[in-house]
Backbone bond lengths (Angstrom), bond angles and torsions (degrees), N, CA, C in turn:
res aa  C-N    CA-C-N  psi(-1)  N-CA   C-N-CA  omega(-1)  CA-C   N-CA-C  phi
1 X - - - 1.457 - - 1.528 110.07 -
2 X 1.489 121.63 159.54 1.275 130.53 -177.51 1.619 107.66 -76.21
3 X 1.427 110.07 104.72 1.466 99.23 148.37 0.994 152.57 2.57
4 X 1.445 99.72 -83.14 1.329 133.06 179.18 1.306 107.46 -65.70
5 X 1.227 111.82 -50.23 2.096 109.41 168.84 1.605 124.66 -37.03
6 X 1.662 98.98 -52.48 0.917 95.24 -166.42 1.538 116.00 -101.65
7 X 1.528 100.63 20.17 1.842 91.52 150.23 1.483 120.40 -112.61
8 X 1.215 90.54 -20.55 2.275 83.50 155.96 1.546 100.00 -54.95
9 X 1.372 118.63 -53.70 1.634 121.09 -172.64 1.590 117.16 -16.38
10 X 2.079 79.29 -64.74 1.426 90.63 -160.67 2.031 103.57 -80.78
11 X 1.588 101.70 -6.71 1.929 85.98 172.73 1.822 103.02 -65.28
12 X 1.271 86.98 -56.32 1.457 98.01 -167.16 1.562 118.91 -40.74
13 X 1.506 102.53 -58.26 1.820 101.32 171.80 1.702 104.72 -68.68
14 X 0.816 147.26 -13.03 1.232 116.28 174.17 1.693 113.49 -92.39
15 X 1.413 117.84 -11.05 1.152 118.34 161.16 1.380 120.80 -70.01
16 X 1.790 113.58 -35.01 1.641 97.35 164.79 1.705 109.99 -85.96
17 X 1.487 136.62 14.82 1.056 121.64 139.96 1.485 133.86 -60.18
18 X 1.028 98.89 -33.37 1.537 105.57 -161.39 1.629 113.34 -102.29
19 X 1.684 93.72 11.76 1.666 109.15 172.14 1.314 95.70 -101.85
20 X 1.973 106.66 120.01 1.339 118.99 177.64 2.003 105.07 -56.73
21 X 1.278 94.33 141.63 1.655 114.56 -172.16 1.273 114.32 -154.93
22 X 1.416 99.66 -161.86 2.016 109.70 -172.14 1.632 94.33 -61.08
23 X 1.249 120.76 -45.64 1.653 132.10 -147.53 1.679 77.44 -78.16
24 X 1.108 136.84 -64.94 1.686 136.79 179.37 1.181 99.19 -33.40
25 X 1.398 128.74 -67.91 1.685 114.59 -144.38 2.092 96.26 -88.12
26 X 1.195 106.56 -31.52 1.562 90.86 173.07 1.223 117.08 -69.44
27 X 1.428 137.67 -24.86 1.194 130.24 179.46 1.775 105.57 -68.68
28 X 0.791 111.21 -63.44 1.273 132.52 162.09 1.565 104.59 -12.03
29 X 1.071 99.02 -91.80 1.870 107.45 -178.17 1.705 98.85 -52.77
30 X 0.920 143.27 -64.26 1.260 139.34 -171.30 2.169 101.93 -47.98
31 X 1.159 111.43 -58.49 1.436 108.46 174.04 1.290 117.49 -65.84
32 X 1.380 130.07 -32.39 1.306 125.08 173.29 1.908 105.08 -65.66
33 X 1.413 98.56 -74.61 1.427 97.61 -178.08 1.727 135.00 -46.78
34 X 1.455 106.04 -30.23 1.462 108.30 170.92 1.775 115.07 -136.27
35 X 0.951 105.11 21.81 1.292 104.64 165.36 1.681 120.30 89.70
36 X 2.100 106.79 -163.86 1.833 93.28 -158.93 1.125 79.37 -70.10
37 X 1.261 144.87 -72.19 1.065 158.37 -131.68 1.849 120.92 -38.94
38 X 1.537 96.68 -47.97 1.732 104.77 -176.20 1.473 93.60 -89.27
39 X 1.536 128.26 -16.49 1.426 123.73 -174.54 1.284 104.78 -66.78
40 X 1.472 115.17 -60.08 1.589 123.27 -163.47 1.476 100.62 -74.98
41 X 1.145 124.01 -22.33 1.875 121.50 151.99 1.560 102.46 -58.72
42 X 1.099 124.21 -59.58 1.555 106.40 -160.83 1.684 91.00 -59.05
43 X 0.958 133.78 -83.57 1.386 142.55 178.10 1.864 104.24 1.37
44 X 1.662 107.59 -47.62 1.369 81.94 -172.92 1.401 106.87 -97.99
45 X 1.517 108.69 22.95 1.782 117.66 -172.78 1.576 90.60 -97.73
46 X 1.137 123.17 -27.70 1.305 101.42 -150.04 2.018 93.41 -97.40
47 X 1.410 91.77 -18.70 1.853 100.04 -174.80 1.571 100.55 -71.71
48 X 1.641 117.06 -48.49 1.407 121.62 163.09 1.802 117.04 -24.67
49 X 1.290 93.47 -61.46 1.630 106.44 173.70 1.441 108.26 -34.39
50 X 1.739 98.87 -92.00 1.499 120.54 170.40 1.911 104.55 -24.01
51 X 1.160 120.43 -45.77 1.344 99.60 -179.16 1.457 133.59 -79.84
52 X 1.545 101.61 -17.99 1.319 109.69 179.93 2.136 105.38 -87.61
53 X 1.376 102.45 -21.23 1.281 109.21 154.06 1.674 119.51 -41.28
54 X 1.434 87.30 -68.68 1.739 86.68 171.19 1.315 150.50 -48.25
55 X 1.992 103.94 -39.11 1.307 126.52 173.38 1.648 106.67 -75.09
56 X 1.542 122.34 -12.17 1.411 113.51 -175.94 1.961 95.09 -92.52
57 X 1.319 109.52 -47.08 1.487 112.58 179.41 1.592 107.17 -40.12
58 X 1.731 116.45 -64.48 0.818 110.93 -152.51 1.773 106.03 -68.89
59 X 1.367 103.54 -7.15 1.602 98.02 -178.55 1.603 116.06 -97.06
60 X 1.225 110.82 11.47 1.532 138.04 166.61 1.258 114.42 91.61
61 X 1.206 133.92 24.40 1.264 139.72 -167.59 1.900 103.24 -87.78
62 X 0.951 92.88 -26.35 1.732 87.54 -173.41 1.336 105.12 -80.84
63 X 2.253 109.93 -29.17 1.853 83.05 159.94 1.505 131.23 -79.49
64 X 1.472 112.34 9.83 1.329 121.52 176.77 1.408 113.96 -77.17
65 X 1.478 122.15 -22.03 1.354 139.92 -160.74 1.437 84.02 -91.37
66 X 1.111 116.29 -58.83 1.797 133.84 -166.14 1.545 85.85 -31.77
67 X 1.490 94.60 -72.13 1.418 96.40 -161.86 1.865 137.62 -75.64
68 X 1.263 101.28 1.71 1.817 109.80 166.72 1.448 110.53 -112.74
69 X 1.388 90.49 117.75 1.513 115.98 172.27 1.178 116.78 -37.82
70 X 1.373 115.74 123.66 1.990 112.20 176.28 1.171 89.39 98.38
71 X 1.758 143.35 -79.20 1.196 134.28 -148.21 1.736 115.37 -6.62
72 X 1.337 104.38 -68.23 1.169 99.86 -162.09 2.014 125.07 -93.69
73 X 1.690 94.59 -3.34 1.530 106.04 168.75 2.034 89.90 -58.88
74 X 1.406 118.62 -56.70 1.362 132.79 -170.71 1.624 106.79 -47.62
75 X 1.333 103.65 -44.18 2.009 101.92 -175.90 2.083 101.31 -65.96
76 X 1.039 83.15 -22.84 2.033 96.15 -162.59 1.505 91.77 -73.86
77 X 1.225 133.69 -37.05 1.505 125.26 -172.21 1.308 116.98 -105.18
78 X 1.533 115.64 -14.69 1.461 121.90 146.86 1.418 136.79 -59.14
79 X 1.013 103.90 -41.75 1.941 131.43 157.18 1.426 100.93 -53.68
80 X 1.392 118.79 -82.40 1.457 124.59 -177.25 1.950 103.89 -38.20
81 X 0.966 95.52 -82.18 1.986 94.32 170.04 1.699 112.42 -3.63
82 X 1.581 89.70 -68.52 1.422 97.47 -118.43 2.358 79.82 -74.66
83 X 2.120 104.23 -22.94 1.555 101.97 176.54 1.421 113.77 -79.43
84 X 1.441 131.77 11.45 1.321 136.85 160.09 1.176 104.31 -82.02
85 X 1.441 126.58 -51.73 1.536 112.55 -170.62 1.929 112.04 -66.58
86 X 1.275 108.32 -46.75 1.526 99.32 172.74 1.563 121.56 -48.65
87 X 1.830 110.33 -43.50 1.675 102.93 152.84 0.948 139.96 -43.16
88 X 1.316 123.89 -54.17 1.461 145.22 151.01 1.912 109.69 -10.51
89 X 1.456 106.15 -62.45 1.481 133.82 -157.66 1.754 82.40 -73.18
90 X 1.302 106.31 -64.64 1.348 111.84 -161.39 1.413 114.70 -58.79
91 X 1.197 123.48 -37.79 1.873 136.45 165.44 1.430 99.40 -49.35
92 X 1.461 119.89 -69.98 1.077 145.48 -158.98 1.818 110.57 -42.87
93 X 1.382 93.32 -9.70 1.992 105.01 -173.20 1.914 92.32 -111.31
94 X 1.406 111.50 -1.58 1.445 96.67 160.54 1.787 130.25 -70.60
95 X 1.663 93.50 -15.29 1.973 106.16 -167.19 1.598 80.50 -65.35
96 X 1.228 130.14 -33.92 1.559 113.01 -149.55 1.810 98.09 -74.63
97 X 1.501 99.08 134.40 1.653 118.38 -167.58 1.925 85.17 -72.32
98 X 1.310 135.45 -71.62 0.968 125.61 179.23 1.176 143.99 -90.50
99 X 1.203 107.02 47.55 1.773 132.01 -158.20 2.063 85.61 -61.68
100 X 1.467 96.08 147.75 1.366 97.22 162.31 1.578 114.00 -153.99
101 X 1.201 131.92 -140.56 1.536 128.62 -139.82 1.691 85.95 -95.78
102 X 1.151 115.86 -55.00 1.768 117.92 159.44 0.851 113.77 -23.98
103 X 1.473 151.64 -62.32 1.452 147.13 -154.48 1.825 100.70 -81.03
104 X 1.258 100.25 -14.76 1.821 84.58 179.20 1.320 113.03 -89.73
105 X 1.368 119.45 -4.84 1.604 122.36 173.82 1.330 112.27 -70.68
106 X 1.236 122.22 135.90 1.834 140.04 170.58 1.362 100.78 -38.18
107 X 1.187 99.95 157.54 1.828 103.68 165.29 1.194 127.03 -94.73
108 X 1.468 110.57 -1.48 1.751 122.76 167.97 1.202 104.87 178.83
109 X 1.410 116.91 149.70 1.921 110.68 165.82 1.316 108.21 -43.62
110 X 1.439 112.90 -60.85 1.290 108.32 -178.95 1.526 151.66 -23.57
111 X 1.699 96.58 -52.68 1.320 117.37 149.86 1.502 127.92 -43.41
112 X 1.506 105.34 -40.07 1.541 118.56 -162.35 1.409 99.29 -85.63
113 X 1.318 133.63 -14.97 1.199 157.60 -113.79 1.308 102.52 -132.79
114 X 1.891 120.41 -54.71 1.249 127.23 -154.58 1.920 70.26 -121.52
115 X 1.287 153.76 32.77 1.495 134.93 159.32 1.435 100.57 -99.21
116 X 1.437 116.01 -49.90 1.639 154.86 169.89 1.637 87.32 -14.02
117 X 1.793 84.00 -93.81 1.714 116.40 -171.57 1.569 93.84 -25.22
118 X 1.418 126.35 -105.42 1.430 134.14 148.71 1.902 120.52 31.94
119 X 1.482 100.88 -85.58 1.061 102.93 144.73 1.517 136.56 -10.94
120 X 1.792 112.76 -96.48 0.738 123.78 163.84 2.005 131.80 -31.12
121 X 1.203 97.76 -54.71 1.824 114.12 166.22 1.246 114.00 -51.60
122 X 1.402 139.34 -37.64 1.437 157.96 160.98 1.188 118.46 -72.60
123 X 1.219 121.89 9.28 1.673 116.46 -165.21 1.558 83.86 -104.11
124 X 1.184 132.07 115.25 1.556 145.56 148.12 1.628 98.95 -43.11
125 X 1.013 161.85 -24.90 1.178 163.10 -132.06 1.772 99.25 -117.20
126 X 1.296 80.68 -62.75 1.698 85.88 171.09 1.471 118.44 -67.84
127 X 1.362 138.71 -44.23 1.289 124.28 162.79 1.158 138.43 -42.92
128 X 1.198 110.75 -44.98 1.752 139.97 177.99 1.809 95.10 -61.28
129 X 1.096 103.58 -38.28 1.710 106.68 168.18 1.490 128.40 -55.72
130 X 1.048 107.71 -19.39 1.737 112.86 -156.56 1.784 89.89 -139.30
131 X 1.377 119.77 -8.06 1.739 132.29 176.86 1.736 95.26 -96.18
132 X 1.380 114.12 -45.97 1.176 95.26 -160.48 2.208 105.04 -129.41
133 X 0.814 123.85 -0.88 1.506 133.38 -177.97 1.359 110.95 -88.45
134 X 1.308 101.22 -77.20 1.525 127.93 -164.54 1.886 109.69 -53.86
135 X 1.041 118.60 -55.33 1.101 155.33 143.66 2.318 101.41 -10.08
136 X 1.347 91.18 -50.80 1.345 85.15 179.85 1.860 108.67 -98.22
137 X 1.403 112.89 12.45 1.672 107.17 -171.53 1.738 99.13 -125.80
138 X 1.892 113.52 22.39 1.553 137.54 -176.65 1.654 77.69 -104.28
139 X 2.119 91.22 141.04 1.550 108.23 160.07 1.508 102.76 -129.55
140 X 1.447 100.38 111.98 1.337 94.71 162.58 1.910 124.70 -62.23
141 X 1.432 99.40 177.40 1.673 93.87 -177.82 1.013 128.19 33.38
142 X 1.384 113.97 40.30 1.921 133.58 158.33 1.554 111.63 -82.42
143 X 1.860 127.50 -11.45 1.499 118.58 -142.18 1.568 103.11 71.10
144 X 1.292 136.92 -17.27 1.539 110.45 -157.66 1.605 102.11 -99.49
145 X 1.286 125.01 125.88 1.825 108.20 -167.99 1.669 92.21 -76.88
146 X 1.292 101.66 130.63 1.533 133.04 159.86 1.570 96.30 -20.19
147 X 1.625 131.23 -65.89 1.320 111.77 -154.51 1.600 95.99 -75.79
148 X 1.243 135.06 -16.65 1.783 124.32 174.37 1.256 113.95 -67.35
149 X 1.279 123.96 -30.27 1.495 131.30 156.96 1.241 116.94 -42.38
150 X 1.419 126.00 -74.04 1.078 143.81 -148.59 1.888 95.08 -85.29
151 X 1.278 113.25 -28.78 1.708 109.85 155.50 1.641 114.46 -62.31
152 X 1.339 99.15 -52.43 1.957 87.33 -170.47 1.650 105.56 -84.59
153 X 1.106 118.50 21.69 1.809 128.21 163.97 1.610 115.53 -97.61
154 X 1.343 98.32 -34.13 1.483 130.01 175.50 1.561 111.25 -72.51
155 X 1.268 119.92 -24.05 1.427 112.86 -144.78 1.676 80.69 -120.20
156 X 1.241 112.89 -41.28 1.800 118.48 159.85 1.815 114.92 -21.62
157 X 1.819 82.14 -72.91 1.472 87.45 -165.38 1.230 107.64 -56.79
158 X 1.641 129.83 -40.01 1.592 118.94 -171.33 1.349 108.94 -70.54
159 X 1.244 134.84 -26.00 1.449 116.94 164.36 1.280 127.28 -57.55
160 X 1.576 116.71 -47.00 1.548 134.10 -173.70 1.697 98.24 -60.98
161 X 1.514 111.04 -58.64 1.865 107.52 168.28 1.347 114.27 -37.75
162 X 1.467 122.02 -59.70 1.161 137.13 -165.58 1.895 110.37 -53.07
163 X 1.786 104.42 -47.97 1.531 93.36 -177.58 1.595 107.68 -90.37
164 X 1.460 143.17 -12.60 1.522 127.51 151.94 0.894 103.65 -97.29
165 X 1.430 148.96 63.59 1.435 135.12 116.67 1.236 114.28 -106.31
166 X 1.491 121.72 -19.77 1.159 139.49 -179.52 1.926 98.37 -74.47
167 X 1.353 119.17 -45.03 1.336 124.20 -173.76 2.269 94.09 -84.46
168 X 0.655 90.02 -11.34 2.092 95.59 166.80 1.081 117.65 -91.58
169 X 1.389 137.32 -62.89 1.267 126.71 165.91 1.476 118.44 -56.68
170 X 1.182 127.38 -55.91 1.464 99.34 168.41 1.477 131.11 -35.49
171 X 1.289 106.48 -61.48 1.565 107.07 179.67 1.270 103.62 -51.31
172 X 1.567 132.34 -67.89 1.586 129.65 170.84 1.657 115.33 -24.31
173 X 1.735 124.46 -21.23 1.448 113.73 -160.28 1.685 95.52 -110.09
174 X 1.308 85.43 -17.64 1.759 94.03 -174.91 2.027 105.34 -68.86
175 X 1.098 91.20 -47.60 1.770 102.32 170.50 1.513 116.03 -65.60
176 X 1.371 107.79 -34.72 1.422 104.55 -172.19 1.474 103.03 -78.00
177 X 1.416 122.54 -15.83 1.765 113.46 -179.84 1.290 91.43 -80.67
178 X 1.421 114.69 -71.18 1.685 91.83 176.20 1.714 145.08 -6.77
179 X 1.314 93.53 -60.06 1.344 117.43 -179.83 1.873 121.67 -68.17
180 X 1.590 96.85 -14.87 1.934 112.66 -174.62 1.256 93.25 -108.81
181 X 0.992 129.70 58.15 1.975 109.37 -178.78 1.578 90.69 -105.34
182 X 1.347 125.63 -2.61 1.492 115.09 -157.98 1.605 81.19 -145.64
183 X 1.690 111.72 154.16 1.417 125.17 168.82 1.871 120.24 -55.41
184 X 1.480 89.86 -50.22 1.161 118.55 174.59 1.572 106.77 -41.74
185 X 1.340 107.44 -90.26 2.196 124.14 157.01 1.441 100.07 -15.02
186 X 1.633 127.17 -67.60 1.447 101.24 168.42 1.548 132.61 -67.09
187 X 1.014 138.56 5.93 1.047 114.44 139.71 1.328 143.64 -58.59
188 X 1.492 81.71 -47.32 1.632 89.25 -170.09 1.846 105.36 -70.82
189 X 1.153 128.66 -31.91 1.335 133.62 169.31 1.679 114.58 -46.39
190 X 1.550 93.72 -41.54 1.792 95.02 175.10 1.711 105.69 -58.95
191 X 1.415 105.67 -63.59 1.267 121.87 -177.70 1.979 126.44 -46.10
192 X 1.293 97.59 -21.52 1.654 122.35 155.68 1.216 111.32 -68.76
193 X 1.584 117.32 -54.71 1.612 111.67 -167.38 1.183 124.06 -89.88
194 X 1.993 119.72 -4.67 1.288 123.73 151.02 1.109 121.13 -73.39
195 X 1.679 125.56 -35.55 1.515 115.58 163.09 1.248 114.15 -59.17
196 X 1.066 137.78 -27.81 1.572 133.80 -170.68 1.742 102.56 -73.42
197 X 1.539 105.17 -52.72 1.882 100.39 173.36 1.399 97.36 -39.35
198 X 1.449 117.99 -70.46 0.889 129.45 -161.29 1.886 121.11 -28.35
199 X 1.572 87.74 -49.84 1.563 99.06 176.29 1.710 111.94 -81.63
200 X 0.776 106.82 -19.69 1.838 120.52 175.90 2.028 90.75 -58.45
201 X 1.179 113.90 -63.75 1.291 114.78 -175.83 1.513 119.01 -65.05
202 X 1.172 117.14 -26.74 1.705 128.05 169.77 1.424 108.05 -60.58
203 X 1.769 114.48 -47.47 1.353 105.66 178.24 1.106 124.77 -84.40
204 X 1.440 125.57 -23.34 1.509 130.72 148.40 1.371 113.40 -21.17
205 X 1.414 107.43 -77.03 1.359 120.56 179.28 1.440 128.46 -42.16
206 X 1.595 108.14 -19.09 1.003 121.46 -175.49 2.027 116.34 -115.90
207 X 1.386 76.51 17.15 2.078 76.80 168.49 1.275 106.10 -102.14
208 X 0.909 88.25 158.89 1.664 115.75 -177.26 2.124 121.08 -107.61
């Protein structure tokens, strides 16, 4: 593979890492609202994603997506769906009259784990990544087959996600204890991190 490709690669993807997005505001609400713990889970939910992203690209499926009309208007409103209903859930713990610092904890890694993953797989943002980026930093007629490329381009980005989101949710969990010291503070912290799904799904809705 080209060298030289793949360190523009890695300027370039880490500049659309480090452009606040869907992957920003869910991490975000997940570390604010329940802490390091479900953050640095989402982090490896959402890299999970990104990787299984990769293993479908590199097996050509993402030019299959490329190529049927709608496919991916359809992933964009499935995504959007599916981060309204976790808002939904997450608002939905405001009815409680004595909600307290307990109720903002996950109900298992797992959960946090398989919302993440999910997430991530639905993010139009991320497809369009590996549909339309990656795609231009591939050399044909190197010996190297195109889909091993498009794995170690793939396997890039989930690391580069992996160490600033990992350095985001912390800071996001570090604020969010701050912000729970009082019953009261958790509420309103819940009520932050359902608007934030909330906005996670607005910008969904709004990629292209």
């Amino acid at each position: 593979m080209d060298t030289h490709l793949l360190v523009i690669f890695l300027g370039v993807d880490f500049l659309l890492i480090f452009t606040p997005g869907p992957d920003w505001l869910y991490l975000v609400a997940r570390a604010i609202g329940q802490g390091r713990r479900a953050g640095l889970i989402s982090v490896a939910g959402i890299c999970s994603g990104y990787a299984t992203h990769t293993v479908l690209a590199a097996a050509g499926l993402a030019a299959a997506l490329q190529a049927i009309p709608g496919a991916l208007p359809m992933v964009r409103y499935v995504g959007a769906a599916y981060l309204v209903l976790l808002a939904v859930r997450t608002l939905l713990t405001l009815r409680r009259s004595n909600l307290t610092l307990t109720d903002l904890q996950p109900a298992s890694n797992w959960a946090v784990l398989r919302q993440s993953m999910l997430t991530a797989l639905l993010n139009p943002k991320g497809l369009l990544l590996y549909l339309s980026l990656m795609p231009q930093f591939i050399t044909a007629g190197t010996g190297v087959p195109i889909g091993f490329q498009l794995a170690v381009l793939g396997l890039l980005h989930v690391l580069n996600c992996g160490l600033v989101y990992a350095l985001l949710a912390l800071g996001a969990a570090r604020a969010g204890r701050a912000l729970t010291s009082t019953p009261r503070a958790a509420r309103r912290v819940t009520a932050v991190s359902g608007t934030l799904l909330l906005a996670v799904a607005a910008v969904t809705l709004g990629s292209h």
